[in-house]
C-alpha positions as CSV (number, residue, x, y, z in Angstrom):
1,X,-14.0,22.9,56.9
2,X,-14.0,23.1,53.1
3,X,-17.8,23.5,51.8
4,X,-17.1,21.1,49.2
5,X,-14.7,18.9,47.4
6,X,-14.2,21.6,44.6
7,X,-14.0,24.2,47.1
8,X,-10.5,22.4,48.3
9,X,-9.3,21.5,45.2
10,X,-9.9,25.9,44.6
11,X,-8.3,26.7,47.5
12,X,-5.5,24.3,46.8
13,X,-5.2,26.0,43.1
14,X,-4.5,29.0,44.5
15,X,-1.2,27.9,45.6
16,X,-0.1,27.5,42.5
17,X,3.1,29.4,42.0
18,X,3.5,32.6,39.9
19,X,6.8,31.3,36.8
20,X,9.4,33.1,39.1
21,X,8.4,31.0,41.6
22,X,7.7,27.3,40.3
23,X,10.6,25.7,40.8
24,X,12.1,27.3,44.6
25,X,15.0,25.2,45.1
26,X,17.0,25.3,48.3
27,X,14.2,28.1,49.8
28,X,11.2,25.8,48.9
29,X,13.4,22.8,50.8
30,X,13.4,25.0,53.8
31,X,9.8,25.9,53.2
32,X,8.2,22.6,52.8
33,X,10.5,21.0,55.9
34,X,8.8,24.1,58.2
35,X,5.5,23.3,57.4
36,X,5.6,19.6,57.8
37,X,7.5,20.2,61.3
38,X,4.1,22.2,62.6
39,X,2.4,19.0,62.5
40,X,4.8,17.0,63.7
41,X,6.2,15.3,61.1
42,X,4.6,12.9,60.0
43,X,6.7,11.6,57.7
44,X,8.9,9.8,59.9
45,X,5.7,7.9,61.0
46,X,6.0,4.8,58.3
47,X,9.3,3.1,56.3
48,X,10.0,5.1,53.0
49,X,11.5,4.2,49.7
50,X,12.2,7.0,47.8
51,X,12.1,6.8,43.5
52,X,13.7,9.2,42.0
53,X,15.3,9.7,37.8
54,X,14.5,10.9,34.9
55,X,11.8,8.1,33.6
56,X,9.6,5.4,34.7
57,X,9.7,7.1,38.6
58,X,5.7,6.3,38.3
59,X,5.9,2.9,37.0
60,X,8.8,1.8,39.4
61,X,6.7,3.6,42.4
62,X,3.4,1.8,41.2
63,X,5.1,-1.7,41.3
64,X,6.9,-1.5,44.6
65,X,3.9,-0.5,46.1
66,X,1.7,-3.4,44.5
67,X,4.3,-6.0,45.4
68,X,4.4,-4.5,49.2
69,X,0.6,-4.0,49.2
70,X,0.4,-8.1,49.0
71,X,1.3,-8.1,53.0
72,X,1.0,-4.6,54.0
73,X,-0.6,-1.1,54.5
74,X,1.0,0.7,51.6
75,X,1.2,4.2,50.8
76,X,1.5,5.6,47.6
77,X,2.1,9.2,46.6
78,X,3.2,10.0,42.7
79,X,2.7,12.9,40.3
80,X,1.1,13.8,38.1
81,X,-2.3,13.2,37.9
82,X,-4.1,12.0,34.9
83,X,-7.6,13.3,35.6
84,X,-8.3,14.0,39.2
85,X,-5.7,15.1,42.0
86,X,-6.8,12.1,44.7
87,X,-4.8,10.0,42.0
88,X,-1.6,11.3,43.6
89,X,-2.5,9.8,46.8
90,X,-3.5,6.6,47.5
91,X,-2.9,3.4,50.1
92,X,-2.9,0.1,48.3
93,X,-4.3,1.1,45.0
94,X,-7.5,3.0,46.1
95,X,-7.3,7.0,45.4
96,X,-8.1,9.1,48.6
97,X,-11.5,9.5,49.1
98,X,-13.1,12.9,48.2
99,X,-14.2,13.3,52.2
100,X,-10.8,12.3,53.6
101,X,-9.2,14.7,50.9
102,X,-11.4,17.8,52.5
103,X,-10.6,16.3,56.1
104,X,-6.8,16.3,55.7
105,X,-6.8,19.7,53.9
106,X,-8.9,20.9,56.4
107,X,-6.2,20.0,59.3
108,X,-3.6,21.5,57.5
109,X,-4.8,24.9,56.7
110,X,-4.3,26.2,59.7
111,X,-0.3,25.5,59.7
112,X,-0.8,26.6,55.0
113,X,-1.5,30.0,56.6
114,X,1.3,30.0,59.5
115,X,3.6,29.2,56.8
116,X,2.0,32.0,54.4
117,X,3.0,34.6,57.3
118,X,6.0,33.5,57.6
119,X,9.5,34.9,56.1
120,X,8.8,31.6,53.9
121,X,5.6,32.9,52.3
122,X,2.9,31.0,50.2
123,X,3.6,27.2,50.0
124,X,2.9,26.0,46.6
125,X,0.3,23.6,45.6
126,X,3.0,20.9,45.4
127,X,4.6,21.2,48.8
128,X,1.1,21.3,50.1
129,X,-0.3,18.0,48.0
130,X,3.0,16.1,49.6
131,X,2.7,17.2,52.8
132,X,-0.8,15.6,52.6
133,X,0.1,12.5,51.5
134,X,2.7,12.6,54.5
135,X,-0.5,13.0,57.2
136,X,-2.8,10.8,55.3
137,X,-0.4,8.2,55.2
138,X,0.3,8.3,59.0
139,X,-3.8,9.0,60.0
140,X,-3.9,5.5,58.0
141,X,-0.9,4.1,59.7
142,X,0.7,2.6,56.7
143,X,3.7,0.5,57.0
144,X,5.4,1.6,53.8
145,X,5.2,5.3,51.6
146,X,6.5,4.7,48.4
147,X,7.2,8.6,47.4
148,X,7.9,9.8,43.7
149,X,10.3,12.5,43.4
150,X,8.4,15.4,41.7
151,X,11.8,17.0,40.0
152,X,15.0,16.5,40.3
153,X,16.1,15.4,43.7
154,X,18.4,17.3,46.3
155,X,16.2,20.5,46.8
156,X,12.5,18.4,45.7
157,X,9.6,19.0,48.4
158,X,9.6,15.1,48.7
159,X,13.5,15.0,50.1
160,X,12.5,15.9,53.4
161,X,12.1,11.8,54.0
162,X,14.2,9.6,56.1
163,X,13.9,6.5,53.4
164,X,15.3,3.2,53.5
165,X,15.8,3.0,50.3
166,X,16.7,5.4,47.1
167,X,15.9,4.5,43.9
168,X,17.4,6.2,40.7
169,X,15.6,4.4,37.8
170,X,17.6,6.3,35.2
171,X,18.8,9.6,34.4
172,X,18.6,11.8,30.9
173,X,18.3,15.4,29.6
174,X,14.9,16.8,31.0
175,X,14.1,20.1,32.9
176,X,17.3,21.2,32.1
177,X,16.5,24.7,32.4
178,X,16.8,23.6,36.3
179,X,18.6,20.9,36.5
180,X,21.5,21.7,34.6
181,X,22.4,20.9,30.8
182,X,24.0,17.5,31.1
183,X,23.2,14.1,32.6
184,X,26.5,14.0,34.6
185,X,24.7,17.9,36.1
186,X,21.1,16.3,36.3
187,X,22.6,12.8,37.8
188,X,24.5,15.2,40.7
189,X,21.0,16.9,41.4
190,X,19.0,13.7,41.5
191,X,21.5,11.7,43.6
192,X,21.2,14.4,46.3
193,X,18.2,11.6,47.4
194,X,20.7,9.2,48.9
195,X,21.3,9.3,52.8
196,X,23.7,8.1,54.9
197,X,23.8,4.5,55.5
198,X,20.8,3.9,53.1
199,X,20.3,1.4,50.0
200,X,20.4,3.1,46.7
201,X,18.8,0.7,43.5
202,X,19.9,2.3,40.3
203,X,18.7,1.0,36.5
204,X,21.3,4.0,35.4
205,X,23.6,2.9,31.8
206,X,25.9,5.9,31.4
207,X,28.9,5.2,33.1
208,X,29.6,8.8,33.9
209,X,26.4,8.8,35.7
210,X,26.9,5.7,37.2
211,X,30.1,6.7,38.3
212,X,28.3,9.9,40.3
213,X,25.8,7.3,41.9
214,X,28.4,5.2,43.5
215,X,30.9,8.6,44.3
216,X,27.8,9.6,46.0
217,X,27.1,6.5,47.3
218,X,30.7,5.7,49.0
219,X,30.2,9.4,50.0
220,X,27.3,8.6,52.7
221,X,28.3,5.3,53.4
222,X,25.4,3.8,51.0
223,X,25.3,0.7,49.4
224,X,24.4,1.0,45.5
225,X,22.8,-1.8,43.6
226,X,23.2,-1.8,39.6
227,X,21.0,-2.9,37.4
228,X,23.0,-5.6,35.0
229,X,25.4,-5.5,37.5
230,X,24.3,-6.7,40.8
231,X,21.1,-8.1,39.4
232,X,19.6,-8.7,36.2
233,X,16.7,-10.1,33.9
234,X,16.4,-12.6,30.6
235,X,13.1,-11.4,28.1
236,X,11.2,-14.3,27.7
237,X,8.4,-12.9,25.3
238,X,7.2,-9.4,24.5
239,X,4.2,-9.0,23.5
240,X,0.3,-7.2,23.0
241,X,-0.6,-8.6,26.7
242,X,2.5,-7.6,28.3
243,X,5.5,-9.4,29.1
244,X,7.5,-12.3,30.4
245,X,10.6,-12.6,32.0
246,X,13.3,-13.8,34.4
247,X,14.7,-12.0,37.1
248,X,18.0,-12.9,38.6
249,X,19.5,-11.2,41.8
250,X,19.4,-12.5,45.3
251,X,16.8,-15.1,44.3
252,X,15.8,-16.0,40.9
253,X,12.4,-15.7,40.0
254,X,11.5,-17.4,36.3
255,X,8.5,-16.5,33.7
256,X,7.4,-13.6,35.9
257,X,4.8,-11.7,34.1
258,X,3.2,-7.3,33.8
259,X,0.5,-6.4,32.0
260,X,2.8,-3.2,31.1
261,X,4.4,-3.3,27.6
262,X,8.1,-2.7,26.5
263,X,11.0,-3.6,28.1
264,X,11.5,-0.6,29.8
265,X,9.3,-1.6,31.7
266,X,11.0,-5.0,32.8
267,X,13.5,-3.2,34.1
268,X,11.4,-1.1,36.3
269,X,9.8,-4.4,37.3
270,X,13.2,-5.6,38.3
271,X,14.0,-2.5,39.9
272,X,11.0,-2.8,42.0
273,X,12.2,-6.7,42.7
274,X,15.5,-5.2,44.2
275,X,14.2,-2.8,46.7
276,X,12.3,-5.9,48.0
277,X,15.1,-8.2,48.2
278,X,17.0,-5.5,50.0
279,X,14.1,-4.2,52.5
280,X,12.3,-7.1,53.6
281,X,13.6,-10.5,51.6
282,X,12.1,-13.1,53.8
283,X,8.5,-11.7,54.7
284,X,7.4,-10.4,50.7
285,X,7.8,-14.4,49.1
286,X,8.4,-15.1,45.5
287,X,4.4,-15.8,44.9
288,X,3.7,-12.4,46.2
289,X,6.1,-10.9,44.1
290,X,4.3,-11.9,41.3
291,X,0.9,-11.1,42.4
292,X,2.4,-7.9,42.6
293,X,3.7,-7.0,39.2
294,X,0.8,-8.9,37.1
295,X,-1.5,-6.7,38.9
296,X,0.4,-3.4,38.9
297,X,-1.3,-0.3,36.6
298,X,-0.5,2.9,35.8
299,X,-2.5,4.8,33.0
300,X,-0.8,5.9,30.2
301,X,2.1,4.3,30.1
302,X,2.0,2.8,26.4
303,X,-1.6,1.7,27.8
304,X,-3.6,-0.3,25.5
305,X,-7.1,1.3,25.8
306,X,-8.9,-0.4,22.4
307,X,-8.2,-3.3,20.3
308,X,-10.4,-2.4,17.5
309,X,-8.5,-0.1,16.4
310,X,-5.6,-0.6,18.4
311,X,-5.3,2.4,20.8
312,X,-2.2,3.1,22.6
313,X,-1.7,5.8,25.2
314,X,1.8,7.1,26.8
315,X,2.7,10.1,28.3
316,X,6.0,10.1,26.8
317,X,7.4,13.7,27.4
318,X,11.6,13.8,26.8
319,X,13.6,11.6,24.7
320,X,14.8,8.9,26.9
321,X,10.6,8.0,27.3
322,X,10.1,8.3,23.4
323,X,12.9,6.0,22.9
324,X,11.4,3.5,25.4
325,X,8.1,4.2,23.3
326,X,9.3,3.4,19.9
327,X,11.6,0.4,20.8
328,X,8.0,-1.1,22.5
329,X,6.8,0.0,19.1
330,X,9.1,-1.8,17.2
331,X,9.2,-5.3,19.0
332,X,5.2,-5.6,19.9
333,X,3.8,-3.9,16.7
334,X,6.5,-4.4,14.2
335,X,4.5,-4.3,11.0
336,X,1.1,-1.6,11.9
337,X,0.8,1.1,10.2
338,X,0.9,3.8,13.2
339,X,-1.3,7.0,13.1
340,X,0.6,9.3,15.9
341,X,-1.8,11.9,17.9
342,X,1.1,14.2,19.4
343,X,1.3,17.4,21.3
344,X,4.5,18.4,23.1
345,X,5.2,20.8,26.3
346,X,6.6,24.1,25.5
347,X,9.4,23.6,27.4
348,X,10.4,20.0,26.4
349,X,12.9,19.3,23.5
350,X,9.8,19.2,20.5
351,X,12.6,18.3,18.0
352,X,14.5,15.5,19.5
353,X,11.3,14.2,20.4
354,X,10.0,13.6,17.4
355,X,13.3,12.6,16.0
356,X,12.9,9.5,17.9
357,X,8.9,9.1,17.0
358,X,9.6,9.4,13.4
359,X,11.3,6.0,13.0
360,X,8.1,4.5,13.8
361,X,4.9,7.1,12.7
362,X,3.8,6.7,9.4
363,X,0.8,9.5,9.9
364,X,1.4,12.5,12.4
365,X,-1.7,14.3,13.3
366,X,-0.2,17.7,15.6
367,X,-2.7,18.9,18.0
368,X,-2.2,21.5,21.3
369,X,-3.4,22.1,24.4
370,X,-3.2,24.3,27.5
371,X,-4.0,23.7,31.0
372,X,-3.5,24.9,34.5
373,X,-1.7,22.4,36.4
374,X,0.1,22.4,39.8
375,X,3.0,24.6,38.5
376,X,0.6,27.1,36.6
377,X,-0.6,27.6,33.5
378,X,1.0,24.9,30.6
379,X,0.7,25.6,26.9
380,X,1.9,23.0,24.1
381,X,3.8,24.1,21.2
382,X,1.5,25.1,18.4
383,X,0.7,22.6,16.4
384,X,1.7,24.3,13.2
385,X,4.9,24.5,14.6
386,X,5.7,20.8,15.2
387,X,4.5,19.9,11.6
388,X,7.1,22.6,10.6
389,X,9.9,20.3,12.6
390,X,8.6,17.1,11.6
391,X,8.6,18.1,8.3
392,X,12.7,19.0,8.3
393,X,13.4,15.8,10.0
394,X,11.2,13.5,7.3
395,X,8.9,15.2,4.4
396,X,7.9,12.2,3.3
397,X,5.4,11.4,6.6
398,X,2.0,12.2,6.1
399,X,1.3,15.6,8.4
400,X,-1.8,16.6,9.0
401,X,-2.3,19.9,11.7
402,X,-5.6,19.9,14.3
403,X,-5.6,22.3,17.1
404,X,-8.5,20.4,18.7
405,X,-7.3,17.0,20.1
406,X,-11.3,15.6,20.4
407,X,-11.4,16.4,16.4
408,X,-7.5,14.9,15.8
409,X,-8.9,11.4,17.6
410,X,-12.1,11.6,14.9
411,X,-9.2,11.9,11.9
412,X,-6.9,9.0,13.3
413,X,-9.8,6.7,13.1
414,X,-10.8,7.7,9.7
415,X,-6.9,7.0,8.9
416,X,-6.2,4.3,10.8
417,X,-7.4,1.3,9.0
418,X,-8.3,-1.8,9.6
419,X,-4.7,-3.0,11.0
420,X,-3.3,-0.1,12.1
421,X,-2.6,1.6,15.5
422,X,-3.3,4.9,17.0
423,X,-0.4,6.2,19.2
424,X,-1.4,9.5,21.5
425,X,2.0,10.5,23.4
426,X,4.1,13.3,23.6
427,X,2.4,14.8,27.0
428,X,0.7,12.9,29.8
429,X,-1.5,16.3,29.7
430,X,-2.2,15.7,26.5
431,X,-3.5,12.1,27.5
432,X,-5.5,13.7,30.0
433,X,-7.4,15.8,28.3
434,X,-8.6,13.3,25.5
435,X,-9.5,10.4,27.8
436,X,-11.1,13.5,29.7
437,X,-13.2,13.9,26.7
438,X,-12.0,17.4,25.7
């Protein structure tokens, strides 16, 4: 038994894998399927629906599991965390408890160290987190497990499920480095998720990568539902307390309403609606459907924190997200002048990133960070060095460089103005450690 709460999160660190080893493909598969077989399992103990893609995996997750949590025991594991790990598990809405954190990791040590000896070696702190969530979730006896893919798909720790139902919210250019440089090589990876026989929910556009979705689908005998093909939804209004809109599929469901902004955010919503049509379409009603999604949140997902000033937090950390940031930008907050807090990953696409963010920032204020995280230690780019690439793509924005984020908050509000906006994206780590208080 762990002596302490911080004594298991320690113990848990120390399975964080050295860089030649964070991301262990078809060996880590093998690894993480060994150790959940010494406990029998447990995985196989509840239905699964498995959400996989490049963006909005959380969001999609978080709404499935709110709409199912209206009649049942729901399990939800997703990464990462904002500000504590118990955020990654949880059953209907409520984090694991410090206590039953220690008790599961407890349980499992035993069969961490079996696995250590083993031809397989040291599980890392991922495999272990998700094979926690696995026991939890059956010690709890949950009905559902809504599981987030952590990266990629066909060789993740979570695709040792037997789900009932894939979901592939979208696909774009992130982790390339492992998942191959282009979306039809990322959408290949990530559809490695569907099963035989299964349902597969896709909000995919490209028709080369929906074209590998249903190849892969036909392939395993799976049935693929399209978004804007199969089913669909009509914006009713967009606005600074969410939106409304109608859905329209097996049933039609008008002036449903989330609290989340953007439209990209809609379309996870309908995504969400989907997989519930297609699991369980008579016991989930129309009414709990939209208990569900006005009561579905995720932090830091263009999260309105303040008012006065407005205050806008999102994780944003590739492209496709920044897109879906500045087009939520654009038709909720057409006319603010936006002061951008921004710090980037090391290993994320800085330039294209900010491509994106400059059709909307009128103030950038660069700031860094770095961290240890479940896949080791994570630096930003210096901040001088994304004022250098902002300044090639526009050098008429205002740039101003602070390598502290808790001083770059003090400068937005001096710069922000009575109507304007602060924005603070460009890394959900970066989200963390300001609402943290760094």
């Amino acid at each position: 038994m762990f002596g302490s709460f911080t004594d298991a999160v320690r113990f848990l660190e120390s399975h964080i894998p050295t860089p030649n080893k964070k991301h262990p493909g078809k060996f880590g598969l093998l690894r993480m399927k060994y150790l959940i077989s010494l406990f029998g399992n447990p995985q196989f103990a509840y239905q699964t629906i498995h959400i996989g893609g490049t963006s909005g995996k959380g969001s999609t997750a978080t709404m499935i599991a709110s709409i199912l949590g209206t009649k049942y025991k729901v399990g939800l594991c997703t990464s990462p965390h904002l500000l504590k790990v118990n955020e990654r598990i949880k059953i209907n809405g409520k984090d694991i408890p410090d206590d039953e954190f220690i008790s599961v990791l407890t349980e499992m040590k035993p069969f961490i160290y079996q696995v250590e000896k083993s031809s397989f070696g040291k599980p890392t702190y991922f495999e272990i987190l998700t094979a926690m969530a696995f026991l939890y979730f059956k010690q709890k006896d949950v009905d559902y497990a809504v599981i987030e893919v952590g990266m990629g798909g066909r060789f993740d720790g979570t695709n040792v499920v037997r789900s009932d139902v894939a979901v592939l919210t979208n696909v774009g250019l992130d982790h390339t480095e492992v998942l191959g440089n282009t979306v039809e090589e990322i959408a290949k990876d990530k559809s490695g998720i569907i099963k035989k026989g299964m349902q597969v929910v896709s909000g995919a556009k490209q028709q080369s990568v929906v074209d590998i979705i249903e190849a892969t689908g036909k392939r395993q005998q799976a049935r693929v539902s399209l978004l804007g093909k199969d089913f669909s939804y009509k914006i009713r209004k967009l606005d600074i307390e969410g939106s409304i809109f109608d859905y329209h599929g097996d049933s039609i469901l008008k002036n449903l309403k989330i609290t989340m902004l953007g439209r990209h955010q809609i379309e996870n919503a309908c995504l969400a609606i989907r997989v519930i049509e297609l699991i369980n379409p008579t016991i989930i009603t129309g009414k709990d459907i939209r208990k569900g999604l006005l009561v579905a949140y995720i932090p830091a997902r263009l999260e309105l924190v303040s008012k006065r000033p407005l205050i806008i937090l999102d994780g944003a950390h590739n492209e496709d997200k920044m897109e879906a940031v500045v087009s939520a930008m654009n038709a909720v907050f057409p006319k603010k002048r936006i002061v951008a807090i921004v710090a980037i990953k090391q290993d994320k696409n800085a330039r294209a990133i900010l491509q994106k963010l400059v059709k909307v920032a009128d103030v950038f204020i660069f700031t860094q960070f770095t961290i240890t995280h479940d896949v080791g230690k994570i630096m930003s780019f210096p901040c001088k060095n994304l004022g250098e690439f902002a300044r090639k793509i526009d050098l008429k924005k205002e740039i101003i460089i602070e390598r502290q984020p808790k001083a770059a908050i003090k400068k937005a509000y001096k710069m922000v103005g009575a109507d304007g906006l602060i924005l603070i994206t460009g890394s959900l780590y970066l989200v963390g450690q300001i609402v943290g208080g760094v």
